[in-house]
MITI-526326 format. One record per residue (C-alpha): residue in one letter; z, y, x. Coordinates in steps of 0.25 Angstrom, whole numbers, padded with zeros to 4 digits, always signed. Each point is the difference from the previous one (the first is absolute). Layout:
aZYX
...
//
This chain:
x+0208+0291+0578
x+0009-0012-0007
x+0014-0005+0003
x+0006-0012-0004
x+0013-0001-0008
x+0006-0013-0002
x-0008-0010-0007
x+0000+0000-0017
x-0002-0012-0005
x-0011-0002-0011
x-0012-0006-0006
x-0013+0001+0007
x-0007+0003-0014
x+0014+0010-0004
x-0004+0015-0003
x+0010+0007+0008
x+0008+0010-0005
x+0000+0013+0002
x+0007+0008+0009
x+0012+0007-0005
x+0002+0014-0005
x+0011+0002+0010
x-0010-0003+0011
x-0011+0008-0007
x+0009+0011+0000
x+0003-0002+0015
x-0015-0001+0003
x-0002+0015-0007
x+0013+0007+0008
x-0007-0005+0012
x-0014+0004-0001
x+0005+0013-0005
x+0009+0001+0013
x-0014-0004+0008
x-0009+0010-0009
x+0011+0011+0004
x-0001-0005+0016
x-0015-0001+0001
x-0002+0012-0007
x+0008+0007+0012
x-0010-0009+0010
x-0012+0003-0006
x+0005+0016-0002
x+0000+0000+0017
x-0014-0006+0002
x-0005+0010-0012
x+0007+0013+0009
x-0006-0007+0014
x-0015-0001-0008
x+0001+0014-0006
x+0004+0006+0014
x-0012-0009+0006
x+0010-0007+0012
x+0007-0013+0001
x+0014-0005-0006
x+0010+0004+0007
x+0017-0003-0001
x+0000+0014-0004
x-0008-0002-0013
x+0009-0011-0004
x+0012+0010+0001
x-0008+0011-0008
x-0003-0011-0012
x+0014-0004+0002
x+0006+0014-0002
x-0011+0002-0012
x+0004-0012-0008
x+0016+0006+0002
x-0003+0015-0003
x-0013+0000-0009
x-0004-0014-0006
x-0012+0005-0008
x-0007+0005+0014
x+0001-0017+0003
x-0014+0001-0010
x-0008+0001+0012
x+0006-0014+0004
x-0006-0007-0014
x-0013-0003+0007
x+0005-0010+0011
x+0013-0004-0010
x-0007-0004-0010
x-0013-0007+0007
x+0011-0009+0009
x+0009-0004-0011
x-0014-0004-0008
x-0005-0009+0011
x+0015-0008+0002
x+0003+0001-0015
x-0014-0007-0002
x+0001-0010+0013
x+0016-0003-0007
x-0005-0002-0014
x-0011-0010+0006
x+0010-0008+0003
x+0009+0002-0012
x-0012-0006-0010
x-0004-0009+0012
x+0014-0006-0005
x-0002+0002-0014
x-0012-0008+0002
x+0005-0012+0007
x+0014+0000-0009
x+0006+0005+0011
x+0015+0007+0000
x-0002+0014+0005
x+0007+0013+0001
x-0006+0016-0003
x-0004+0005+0011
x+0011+0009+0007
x-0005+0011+0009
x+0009+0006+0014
x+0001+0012+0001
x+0002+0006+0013
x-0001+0013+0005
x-0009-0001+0011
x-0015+0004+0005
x-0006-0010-0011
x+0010+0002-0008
x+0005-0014-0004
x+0002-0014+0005
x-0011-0005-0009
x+0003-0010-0012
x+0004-0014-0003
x+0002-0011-0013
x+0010-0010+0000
x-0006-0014-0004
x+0013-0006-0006
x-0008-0017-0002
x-0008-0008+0007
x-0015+0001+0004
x-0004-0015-0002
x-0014+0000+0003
x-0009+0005+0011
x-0009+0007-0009
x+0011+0008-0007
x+0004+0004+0016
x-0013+0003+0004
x-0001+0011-0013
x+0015+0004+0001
x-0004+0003+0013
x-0013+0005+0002
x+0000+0010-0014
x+0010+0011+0004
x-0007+0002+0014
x-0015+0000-0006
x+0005+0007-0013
x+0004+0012+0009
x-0012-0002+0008
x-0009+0004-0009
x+0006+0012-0005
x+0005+0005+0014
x-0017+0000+0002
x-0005+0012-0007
x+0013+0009+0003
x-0003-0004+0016
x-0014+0006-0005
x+0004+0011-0004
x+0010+0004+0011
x-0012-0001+0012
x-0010+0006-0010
x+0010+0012-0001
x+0005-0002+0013
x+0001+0015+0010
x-0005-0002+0014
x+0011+0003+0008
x+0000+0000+0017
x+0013-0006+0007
x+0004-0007-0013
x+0001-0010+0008
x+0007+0005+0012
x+0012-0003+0003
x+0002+0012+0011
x-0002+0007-0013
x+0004-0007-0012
x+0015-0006-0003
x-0008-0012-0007
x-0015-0008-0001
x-0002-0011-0010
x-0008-0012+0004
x-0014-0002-0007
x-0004-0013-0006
x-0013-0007+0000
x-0003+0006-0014
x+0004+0013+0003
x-0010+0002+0012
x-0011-0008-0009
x+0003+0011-0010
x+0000+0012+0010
x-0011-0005+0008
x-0008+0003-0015
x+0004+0011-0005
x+0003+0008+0014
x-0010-0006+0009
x+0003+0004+0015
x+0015+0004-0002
x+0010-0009+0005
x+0010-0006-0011
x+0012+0008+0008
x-0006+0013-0003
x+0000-0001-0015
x+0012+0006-0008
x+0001-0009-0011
x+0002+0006-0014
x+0014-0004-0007
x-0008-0010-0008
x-0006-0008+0014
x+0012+0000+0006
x+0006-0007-0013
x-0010-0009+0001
x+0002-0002+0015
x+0015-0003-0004
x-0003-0010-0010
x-0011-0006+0011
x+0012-0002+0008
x+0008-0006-0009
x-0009-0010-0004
x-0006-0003+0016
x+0018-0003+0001
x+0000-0010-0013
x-0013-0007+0003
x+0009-0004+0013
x-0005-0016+0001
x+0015-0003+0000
x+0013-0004-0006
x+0003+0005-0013
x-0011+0011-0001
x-0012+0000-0008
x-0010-0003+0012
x+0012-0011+0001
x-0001-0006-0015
x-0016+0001+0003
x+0000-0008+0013
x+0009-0011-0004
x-0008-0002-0014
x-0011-0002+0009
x+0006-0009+0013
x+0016-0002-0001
x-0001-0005+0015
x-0007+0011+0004
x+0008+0009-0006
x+0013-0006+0007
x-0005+0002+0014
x-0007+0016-0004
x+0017+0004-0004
x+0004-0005+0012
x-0011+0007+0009
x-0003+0013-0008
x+0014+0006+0002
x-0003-0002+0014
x-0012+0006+0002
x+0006+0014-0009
x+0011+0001+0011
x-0010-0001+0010
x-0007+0011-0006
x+0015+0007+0000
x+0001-0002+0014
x-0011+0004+0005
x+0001+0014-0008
x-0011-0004-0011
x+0010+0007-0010
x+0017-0001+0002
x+0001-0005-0016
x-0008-0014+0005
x+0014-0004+0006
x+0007+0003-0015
x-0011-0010-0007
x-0001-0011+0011
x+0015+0000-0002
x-0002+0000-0014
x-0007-0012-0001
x+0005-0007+0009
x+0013+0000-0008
x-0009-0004-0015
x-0002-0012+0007
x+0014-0005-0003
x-0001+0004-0015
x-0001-0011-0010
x-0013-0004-0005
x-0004-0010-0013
x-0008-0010+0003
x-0014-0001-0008
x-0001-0010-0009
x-0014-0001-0002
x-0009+0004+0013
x-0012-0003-0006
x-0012+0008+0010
x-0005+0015-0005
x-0012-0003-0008
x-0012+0009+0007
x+0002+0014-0007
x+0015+0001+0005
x-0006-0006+0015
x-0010+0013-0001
x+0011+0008-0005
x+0009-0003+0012
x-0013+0004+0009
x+0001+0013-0007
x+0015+0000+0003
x-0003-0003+0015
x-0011+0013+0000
x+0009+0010-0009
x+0011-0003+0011
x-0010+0003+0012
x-0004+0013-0005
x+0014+0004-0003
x+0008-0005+0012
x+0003+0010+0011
x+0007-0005+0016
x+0004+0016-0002
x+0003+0004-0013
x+0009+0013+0005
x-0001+0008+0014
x+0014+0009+0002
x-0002+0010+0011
x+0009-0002+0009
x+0005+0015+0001
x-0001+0005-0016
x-0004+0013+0000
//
């Protein structure tokens, strides 16, 4: 993910500078925070895989307690800690050298940290000048997502090919919590566990990583506003992109409404209020040559197999 800053005015043809040592230092103090929250996240899916059952609230609590009395036991959260912050550390440095490339103005990537069930609120660039074509748009926009695509792959692999069959996993009756399963999951499960539904399979840490980044990326490649799949749209049809912003926040609070997953109403809001931020015109919209056309194909598939109406069911009485 990108956002803008207020434009900087320079040369086209200008290697930026780089960023500063006080940002740099920032950046490291907060994927450190992030490493310290993911490693509590990934030590309760590590507890709920060992012990052969779903996450639960209580598991959170246990890796909470651990990371306060007893750090080094967090170990067992390295797995899932480091396998998520590789995928959205190599989608934010897609970007980063996406800039570089283009002579493009941009920040380090800066990690949040939040203790939660994933463990963070994913990561972000600043781009501090101009993007002044359509191609640099298109590669700004389109190299984070694909970039953490293709490593978020083989550790999805892993996951289901290690995965445990487990019944009620997802049961509600039973379980505080299901995760939703996208198209690439089910095409992986339907591979290496033919004739088990994708709910019965107890992902190890490293898949469920990999799930997370998935679902990062299926939120960035959103065809709207400022976000990636925004960027890549309006490199492609600046027209068509104004109409998808207005209509796409719509449809993700339909999805809220009608109990798709309660976190829909928080992005349709969202992006409905991106649509009031400033954004440069581009000053040379020469058309995508053919490569970049097929690579925004490729964008349109990676977002079909990651994209889930349901990412998260919450039982509606936690065990």
């Amino acid at each position: 993910m990108d956002w803008r800053a207020i434009p900087y005015s320079q040369s086209p043809t200008t290697v930026p500078p780089r960023p500063s040592l006080k940002s740099l230092y920032l950046a490291g103090v907060l994927f450190l925070f992030t490493l310290c929250t993911c490693l509590v996240a990934g030590t309760q899916f590590a507890l709920a895989y060992a012990q052969n059952q779903a996450v639960s609230f209580d598991e959170f609590l246990s890796a909470f307690t651990l990371f306060c009395k007893h750090p080094p036991a967090l170990a067992a959260g390295l797995p899932f800690a480091l396998t998520l912050l590789t995928i959205l550390l190599a989608h934010e440095l897609g970007h980063f050298f996406a800039c570089r490339h283009h002579h493009i103005r941009a920040s380090y990537p800066f990690f949040i940290p939040f203790p939660s069930l994933m463990g963070t609120f994913g990561a972000f660039i600043l781009i501090r000048s101009p993007i002044r074509t359509t191609r640099a748009l298109f590669d700004v926009g389109a190299s984070g997502p694909l970039v953490g695509f293709i490593l978020a792959v083989p550790a999805l692999a892993y996951g289901v090919l290690h995965a445990k069959i487990v019944l009620g996993l997802d049961n509600l009756q039973k379980v505080d919590l299901a995760f939703g399963t996208p198209l690439l999951l089910r095409l992986f499960a339907s591979v290496l566990h033919p004739g088990v539904r994708p709910g019965m399979l107890l992902l190890h840490p490293v898949g469920r990583a990999a799930w997370v980044g998935l679902f990062a990326t299926s939120l960035n490649l959103l065809p709207v506003a400022q976000l990636d799949g925004g960027h890549i749209l309006r490199s492609l049809n600046a027209r068509l992109h104004h109409y998808v912003s207005l209509l796409l926040p719509v449809a993700l609070l339909s999805l809220g409404l009608f109990r798709f997953w309660e976190g829909w109403y928080v992005w349709g809001l969202l992006l409905l209020g991106m649509r009031f931020l400033r954004v440069a015109p581009i000053y040379d919209p020469t058309p995508l040559d053919p490569l970049r056309r097929w690579a925004a194909f490729f964008a349109l598939l990676v977002f079909l197999l990651c994209f889930m109406p349901a990412p998260l069911y919450f039982s509606p009485n936690p065990h």
